[in-house]
N, C-alpha and C positions, 0 to 999 in steps of 0.2 A: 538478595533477589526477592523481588514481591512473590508473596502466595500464590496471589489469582495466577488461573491459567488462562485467562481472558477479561480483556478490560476492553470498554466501547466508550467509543469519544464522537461526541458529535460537532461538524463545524456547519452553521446557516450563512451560503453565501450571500450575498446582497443581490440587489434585483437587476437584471441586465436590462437595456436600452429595450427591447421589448416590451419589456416588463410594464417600464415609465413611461411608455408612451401610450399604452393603456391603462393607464392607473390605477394597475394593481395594487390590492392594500397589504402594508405586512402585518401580517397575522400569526409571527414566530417572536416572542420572546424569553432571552435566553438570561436566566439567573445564577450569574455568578458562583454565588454563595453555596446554594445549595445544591451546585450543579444538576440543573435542571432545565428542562424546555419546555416552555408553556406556549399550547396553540389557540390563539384567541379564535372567538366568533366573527368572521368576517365583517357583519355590521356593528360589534361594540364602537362606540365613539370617543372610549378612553382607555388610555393603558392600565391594562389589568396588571392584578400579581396574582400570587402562586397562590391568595386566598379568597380571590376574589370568585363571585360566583356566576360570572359569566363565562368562567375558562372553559374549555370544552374540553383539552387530554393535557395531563400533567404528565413528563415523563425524567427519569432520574438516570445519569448516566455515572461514567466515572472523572471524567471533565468536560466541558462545555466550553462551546468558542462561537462567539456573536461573529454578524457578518463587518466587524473591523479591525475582526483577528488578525495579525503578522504570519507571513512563512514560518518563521524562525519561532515565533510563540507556539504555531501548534509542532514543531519539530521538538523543542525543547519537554513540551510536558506529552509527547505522543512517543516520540523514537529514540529520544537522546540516551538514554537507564535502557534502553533494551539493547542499542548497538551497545553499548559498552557490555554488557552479558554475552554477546556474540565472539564477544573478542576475549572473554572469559572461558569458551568453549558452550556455552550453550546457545540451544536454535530458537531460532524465535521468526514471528511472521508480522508484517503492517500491512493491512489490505486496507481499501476505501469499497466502501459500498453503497449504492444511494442510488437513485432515479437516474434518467438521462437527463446530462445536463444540468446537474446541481455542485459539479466543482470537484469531481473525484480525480481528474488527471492532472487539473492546474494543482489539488493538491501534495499529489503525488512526484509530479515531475514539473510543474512552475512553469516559467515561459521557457519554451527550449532558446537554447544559446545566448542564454541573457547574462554577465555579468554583475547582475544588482542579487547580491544576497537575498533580499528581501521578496523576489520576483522567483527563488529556485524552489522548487520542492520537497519533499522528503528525501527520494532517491536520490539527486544528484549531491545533496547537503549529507545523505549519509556516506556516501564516498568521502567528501571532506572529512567527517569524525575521523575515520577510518584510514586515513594515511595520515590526517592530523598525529592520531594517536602513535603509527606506526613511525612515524620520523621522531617524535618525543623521546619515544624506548631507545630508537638508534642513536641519540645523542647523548644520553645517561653512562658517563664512562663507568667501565664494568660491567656492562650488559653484556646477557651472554641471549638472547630471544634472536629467534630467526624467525621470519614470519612469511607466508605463503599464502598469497590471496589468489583465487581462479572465481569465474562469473560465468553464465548463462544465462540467456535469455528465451525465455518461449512465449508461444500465444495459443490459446484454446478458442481453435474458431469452429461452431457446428461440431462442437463436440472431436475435434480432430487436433491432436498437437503439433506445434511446424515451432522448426526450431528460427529463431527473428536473427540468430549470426549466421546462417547457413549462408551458401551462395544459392540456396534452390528455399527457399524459405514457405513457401508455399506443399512441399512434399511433407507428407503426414508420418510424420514419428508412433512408433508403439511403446507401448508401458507394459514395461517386465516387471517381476517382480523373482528375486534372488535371494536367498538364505545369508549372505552377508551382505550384500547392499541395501538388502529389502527392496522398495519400488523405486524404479528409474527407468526412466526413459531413453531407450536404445540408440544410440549412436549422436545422442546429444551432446553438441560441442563445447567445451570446455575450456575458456581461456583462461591463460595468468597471466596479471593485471601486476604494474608496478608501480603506476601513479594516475590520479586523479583523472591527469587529461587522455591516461589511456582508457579508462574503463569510463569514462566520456563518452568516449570516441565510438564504443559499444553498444552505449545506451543508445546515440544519435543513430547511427546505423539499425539497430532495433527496431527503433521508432519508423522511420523510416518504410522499413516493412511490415508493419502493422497493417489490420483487416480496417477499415474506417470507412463510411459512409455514411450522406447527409438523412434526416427525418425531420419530421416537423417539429420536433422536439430540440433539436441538435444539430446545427449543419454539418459539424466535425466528432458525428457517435463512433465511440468506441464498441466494433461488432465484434469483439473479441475480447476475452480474459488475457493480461500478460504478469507474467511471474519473472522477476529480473530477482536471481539469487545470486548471494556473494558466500562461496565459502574461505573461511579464514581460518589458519591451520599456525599454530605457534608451538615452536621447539625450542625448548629450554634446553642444552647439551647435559652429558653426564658432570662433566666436570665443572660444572657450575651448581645441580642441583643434588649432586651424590647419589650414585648408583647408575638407574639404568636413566636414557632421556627421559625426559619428561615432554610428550607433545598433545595438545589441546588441538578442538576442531571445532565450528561453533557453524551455524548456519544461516545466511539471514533471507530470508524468502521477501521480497518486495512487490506486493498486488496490486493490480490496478484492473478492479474488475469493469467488463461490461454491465451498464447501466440499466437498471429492471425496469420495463416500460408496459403500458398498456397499449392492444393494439388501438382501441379508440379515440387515445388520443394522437398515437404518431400516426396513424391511420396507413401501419404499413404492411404492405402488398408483395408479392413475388418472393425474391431473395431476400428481402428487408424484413417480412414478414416472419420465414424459415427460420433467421437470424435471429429475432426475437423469441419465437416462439425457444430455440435452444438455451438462448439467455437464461430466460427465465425460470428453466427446467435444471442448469445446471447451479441456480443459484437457491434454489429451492431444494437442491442437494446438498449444498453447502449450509442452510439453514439446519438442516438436519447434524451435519457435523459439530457445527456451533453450539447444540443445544446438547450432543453429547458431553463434547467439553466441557460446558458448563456444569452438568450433571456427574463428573468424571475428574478427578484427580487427572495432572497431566505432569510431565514433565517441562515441556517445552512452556514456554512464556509465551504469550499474542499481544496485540495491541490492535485495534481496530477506529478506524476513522471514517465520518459518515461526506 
């Protein structure tokens, strides 16, 4: 299991039809090697490098993905080693974080209901890992592993949590906190999932009731944080590992934060405005968590994608 308790991956998507029909310049490039992101001067007139002395911000992450990265390329060096830890019994979290509008739900969740590997994103591909792996163990004769997956889904909108399986999705859940569960969220539903196209079927349903509406930035902004967690629970019987069972429980939290915007440029007003303004208060608390972590021995493992 790696050291770090937090590793940051950044992906630059390519410039959408907006973009090119104004001739916007790109001004991001991404160095491989040294995994790094270099932002050029708007009017340089040649591709810079990492020494050149026109760069204006050099910045160094733990992998780096140009905008003609594959799904499955940022899956494999972002999620792929941490669900496999999950299913070890440890918890771990992938969030996306980045502006509105710069590729955090396509990379998180892909195009909904698409069949092209290439087109799914973290979420629905880490389900795959995760019965992939579970059907492997059940076919190993001599296995004695039972294994136990349950999901939930929520959304943090205005600062209020609603659970996205609910049939009342919109009613505001509270957060307890318990001397053996520690914090959790009260009357949060909890399904068990037995295959792929069932905990699918969860995610679509989720989706579905999510907070979203358009700004200048975004026709389809995500006004809300969603956390799709998988917990997986494996029991080894006695009479296979001697003595008492042996059972593991591992946690995998799946983010897909709302997008930090300025109100200048979405230029938003009323609800929209509200909306932003709590975004950006709730993410700037999460900055604050991020930099304990860092500062902070952890047990859990993170991975984070921009």
């Amino acid at each position: 299991m790696p050291s770090e308790c937090v590793r940051v991956s950044v992906r630059c998507r390519p410039m959408n039809s907006s973009e090119k029909q104004r001739g916007c310049q790109k001004i991001v490039v991404v160095d491989h090697k040294r995994m790094a992101i270099e932002i050029k001067k708007p009017d340089a007139k040649k591709e810079s490098t990492l020494v050149d002395n026109e760069t204006d911000r050099q910045f160094t992450f733990d992998s780096v993905f140009d905008d003609n990265s594959l799904q499955s390329e940022v899956y494999e060096h972002t999620a792929y080693d941490l669900v496999k830890q999950v299913m070890q019994g440890y918890n771990g979290t992938i969030f996306a974080y980045g502006q509105t509008g710069c590729g955090k739900t396509f990379t998180m969740e892909g195009v909904r209901n698409t069949t092209d590997p290439e087109l799914k994103g973290i979420i629905p591909t880490t389900f795959q890992q995760i019965f992939t792996t579970i059907n492997k163990e059940n076919m190993i004769e001599g296995t004695y592993k039972q294994f136990l997956v349950r999901t939930s889904y929520i959304e943090i909108y205005n600062e209020e949590v609603r659970d996205l399986l609910s049939d009342n999705p919109k009613q505001r859940l509270d957060i307890k906190e318990d001397t053996e569960k520690g914090i959790y969220v009260k009357n949060l539903i909890q399904v068990t999932v037995n295959s792929i196209e069932q905990i699918e079927d969860l995610m679509h349903k989720g989706n579905n009731n999510r907070s979203v509406g358009a700004t200048l930035m975004n026709a389809d902004s995500s006004r809300s944080h969603s956390l799709f967690t998988i917990t997986i629970e494996t029991c080894e019987p006695a009479e296979a590992v001697g003595g008492k069972d042996k059972i593991r429980v591992g946690k995998l939290n799946l983010v897909d934060l709302a997008g930090s915007e300025r109100q200048s440029k979405t230029q938003a007003s009323g609800q929209r405005l509200k909306e932003a303004t709590k975004i950006n208060l709730s993410l700037s608390a999460l900055g604050n968590v991020i930099s304990a972590l860092v500062t902070n021995s952890g047990t859990s493992n993170g991975r984070l994608a921009y």
